[in-house]
Backbone bond lengths (Angstrom), bond angles and torsions (degrees), N, CA, C in turn:
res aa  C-N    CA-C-N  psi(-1)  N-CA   C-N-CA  omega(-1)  CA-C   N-CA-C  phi
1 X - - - 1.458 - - 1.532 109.82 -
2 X 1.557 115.14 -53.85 1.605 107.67 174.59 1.363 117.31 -68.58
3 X 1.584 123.08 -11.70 1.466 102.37 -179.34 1.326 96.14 -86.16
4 X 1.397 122.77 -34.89 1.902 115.85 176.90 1.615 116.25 -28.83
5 X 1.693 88.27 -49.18 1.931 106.09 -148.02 1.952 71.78 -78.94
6 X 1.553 156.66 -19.64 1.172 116.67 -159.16 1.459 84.81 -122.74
7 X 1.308 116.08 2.65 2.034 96.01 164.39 1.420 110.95 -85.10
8 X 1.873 108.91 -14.13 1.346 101.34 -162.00 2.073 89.36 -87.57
9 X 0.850 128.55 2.36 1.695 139.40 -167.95 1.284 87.12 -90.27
10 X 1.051 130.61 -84.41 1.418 153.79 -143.05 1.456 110.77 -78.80
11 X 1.619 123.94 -17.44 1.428 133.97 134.24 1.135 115.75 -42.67
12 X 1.326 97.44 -58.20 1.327 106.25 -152.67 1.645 124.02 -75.58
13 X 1.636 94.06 -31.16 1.918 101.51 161.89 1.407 119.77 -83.65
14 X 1.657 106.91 -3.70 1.757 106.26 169.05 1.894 114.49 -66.69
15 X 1.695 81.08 -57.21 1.369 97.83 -175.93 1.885 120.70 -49.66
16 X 1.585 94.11 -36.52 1.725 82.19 171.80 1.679 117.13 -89.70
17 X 1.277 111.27 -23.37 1.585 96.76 164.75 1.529 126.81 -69.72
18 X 1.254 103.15 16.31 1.556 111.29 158.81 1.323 131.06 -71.02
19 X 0.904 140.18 121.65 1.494 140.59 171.65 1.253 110.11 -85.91
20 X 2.029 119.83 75.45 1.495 127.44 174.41 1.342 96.57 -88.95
21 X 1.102 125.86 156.10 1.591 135.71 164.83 1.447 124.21 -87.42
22 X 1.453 148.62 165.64 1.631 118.34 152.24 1.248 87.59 -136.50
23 X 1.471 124.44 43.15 1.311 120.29 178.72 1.764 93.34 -133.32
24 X 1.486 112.58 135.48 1.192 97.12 159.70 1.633 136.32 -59.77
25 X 1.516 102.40 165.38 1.448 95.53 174.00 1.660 123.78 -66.99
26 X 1.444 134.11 171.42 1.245 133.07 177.92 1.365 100.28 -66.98
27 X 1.319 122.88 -35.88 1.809 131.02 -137.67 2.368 81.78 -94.18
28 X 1.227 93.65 -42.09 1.552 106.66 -178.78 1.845 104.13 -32.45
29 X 2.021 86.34 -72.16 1.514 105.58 -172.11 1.461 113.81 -61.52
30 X 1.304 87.90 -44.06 2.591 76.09 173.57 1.172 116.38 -52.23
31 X 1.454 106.53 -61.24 1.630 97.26 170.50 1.866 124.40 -38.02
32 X 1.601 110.14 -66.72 1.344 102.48 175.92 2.098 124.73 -43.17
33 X 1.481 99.84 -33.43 1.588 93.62 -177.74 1.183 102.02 -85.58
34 X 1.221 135.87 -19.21 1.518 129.92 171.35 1.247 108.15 -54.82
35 X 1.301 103.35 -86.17 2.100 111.84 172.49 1.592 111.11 -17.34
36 X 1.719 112.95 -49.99 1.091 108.55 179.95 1.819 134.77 -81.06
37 X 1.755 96.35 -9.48 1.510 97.21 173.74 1.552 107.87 -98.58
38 X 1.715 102.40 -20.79 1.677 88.88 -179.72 1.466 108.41 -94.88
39 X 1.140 129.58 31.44 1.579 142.66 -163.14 2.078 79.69 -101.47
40 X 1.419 107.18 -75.53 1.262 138.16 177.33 1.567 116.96 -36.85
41 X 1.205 107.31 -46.37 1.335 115.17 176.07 1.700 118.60 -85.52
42 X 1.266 108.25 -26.05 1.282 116.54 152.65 1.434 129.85 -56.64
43 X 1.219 118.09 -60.00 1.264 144.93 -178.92 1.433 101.63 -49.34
44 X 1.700 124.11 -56.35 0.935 132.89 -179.42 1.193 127.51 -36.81
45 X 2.073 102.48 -70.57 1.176 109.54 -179.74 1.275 130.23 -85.09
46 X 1.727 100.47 -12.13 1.540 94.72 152.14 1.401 150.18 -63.34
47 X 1.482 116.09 -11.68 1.243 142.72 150.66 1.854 106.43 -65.18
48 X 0.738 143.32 -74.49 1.511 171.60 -95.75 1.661 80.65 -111.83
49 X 1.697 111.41 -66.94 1.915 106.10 169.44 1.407 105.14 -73.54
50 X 1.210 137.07 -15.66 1.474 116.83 -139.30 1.266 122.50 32.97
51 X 1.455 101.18 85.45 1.940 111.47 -173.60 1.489 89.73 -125.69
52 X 1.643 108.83 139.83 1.626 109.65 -172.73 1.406 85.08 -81.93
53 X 1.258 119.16 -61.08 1.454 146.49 -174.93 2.014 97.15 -19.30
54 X 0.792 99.02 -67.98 2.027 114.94 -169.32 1.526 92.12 -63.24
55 X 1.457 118.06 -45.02 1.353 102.82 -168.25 1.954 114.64 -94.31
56 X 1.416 104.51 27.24 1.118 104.19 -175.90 1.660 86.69 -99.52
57 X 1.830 101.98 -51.80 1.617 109.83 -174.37 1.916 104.87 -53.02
58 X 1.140 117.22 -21.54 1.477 112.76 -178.48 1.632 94.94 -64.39
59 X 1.729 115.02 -55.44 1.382 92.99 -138.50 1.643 89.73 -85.89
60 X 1.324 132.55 9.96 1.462 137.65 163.58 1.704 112.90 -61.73
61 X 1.196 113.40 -39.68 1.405 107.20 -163.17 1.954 87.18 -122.56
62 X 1.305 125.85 33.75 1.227 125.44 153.08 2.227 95.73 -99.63
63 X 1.177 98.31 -37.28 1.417 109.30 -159.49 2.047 84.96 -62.32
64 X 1.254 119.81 -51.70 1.254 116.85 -165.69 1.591 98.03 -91.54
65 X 1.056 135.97 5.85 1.590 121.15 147.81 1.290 97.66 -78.65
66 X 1.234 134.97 -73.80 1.717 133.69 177.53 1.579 102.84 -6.95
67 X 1.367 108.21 -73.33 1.386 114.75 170.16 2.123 120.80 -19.09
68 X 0.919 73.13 -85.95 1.732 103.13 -167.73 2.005 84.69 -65.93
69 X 1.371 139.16 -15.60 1.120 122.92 164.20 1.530 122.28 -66.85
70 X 1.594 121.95 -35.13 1.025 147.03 173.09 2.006 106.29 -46.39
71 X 1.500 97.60 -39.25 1.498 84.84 -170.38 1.663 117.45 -78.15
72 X 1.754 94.42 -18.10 1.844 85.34 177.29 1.926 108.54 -81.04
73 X 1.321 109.21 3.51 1.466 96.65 169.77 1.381 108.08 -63.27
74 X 1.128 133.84 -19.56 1.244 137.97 -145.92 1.771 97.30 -99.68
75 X 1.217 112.68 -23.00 1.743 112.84 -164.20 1.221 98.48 -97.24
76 X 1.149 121.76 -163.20 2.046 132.02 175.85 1.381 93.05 -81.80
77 X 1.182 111.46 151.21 1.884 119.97 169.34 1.536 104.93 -29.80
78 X 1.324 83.94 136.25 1.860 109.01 179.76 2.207 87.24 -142.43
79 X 1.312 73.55 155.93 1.754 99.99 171.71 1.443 114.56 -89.42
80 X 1.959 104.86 -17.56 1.627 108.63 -173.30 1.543 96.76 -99.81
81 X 1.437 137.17 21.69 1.427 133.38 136.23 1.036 135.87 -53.98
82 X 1.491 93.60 -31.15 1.687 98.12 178.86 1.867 106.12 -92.81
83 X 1.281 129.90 31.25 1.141 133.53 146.15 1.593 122.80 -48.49
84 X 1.403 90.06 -34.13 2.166 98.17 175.00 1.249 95.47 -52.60
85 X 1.666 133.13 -57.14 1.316 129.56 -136.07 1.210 91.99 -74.78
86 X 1.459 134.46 -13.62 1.761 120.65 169.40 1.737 115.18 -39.98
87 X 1.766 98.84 -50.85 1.486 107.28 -167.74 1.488 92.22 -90.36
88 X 1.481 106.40 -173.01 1.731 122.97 -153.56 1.758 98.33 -89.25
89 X 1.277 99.11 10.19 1.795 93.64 -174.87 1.378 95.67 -107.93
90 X 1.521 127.43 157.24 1.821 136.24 -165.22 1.434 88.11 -95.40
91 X 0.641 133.69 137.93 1.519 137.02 138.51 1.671 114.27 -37.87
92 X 1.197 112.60 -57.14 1.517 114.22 -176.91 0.990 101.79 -36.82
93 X 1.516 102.03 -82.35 2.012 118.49 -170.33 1.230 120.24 -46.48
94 X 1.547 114.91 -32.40 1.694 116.49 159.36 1.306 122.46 -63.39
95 X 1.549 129.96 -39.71 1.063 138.98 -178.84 2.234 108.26 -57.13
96 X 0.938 88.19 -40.30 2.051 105.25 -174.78 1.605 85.27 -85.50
97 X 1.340 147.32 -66.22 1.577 126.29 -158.99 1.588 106.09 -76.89
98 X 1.096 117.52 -23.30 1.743 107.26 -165.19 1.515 85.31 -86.67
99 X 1.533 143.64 -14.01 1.434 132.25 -158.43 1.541 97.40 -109.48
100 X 1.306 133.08 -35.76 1.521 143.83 134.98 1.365 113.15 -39.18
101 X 1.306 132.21 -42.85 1.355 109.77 -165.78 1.781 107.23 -99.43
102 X 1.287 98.60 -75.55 1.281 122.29 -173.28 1.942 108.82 -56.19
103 X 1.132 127.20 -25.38 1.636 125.09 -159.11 1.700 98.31 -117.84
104 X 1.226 95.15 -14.10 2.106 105.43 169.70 1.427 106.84 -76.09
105 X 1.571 96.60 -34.18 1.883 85.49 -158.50 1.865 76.95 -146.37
106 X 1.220 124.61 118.26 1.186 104.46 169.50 1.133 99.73 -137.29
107 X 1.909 102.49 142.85 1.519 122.80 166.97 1.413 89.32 89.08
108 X 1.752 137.98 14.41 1.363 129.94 179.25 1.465 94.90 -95.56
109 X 1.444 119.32 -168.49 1.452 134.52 171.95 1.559 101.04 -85.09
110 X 1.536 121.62 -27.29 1.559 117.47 -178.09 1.169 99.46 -74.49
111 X 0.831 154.09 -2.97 1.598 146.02 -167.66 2.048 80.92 -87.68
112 X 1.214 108.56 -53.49 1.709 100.14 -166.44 1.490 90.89 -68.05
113 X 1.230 135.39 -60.75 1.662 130.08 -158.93 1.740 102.09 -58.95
114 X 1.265 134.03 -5.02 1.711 127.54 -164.65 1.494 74.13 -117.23
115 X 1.688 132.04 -39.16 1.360 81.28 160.87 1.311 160.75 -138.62
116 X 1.358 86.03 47.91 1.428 112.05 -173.02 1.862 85.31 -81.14
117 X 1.311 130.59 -39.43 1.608 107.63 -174.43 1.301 108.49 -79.66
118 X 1.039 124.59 13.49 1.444 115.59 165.33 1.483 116.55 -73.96
């Protein structure tokens, strides 16, 4: 019982002399608004010439904002979550299946079967 009550102490003053963050990093967020203004600026003027070429590089670095959008699901509300809503997937409805599928059972085979019935 006393070694419980002094591993659970001695956890417990490790764990706060940690320096965890719940904020992303700065280096995190440049990257994400980058992806997301040159996603935009791509997109733009690739329409604007009609260049297949520009609008292939748009939907390349929309695909890797998508990416790097995924990681602020993970933090406290951010405004750069809603980076999904660029591409054809909601953020909402992603936010409820990836937290149902993938964070219920993760790295199992159910993570693919919850969502393949989606």
């Amino acid at each position: 019982m006393f070694h419980s009550a002094l591993s659970i102490l001695i956890l417990h003053d490790y764990l706060l002399s940690q320096k965890v963050g719940t904020n992303p990093s700065a280096k995190a967020v440049l990257i994400q608004d980058s992806l997301g203004i040159g996603y935009i600026m791509f997109a733009m003027t690739s329409v604007a010439i009609g260049s297949l070429a520009l609008q292939i590089i748009a939907g390349l670095i929309l695909g890797m904002c998508i990416v790097c959008a995924h990681n602020f699901f993970h933090k406290k509300d951010s405004w750069r979550r809603f980076y999904m809503d660029l591409s054809p997937l909601s953020s909402y409805e992603w936010r409820i299946s990836h937290a149902f599928s993938h964070h219920m059972y993760p790295n199992t085979i159910l993570v693919l079967n919850l969502s393949l019935a989606n």
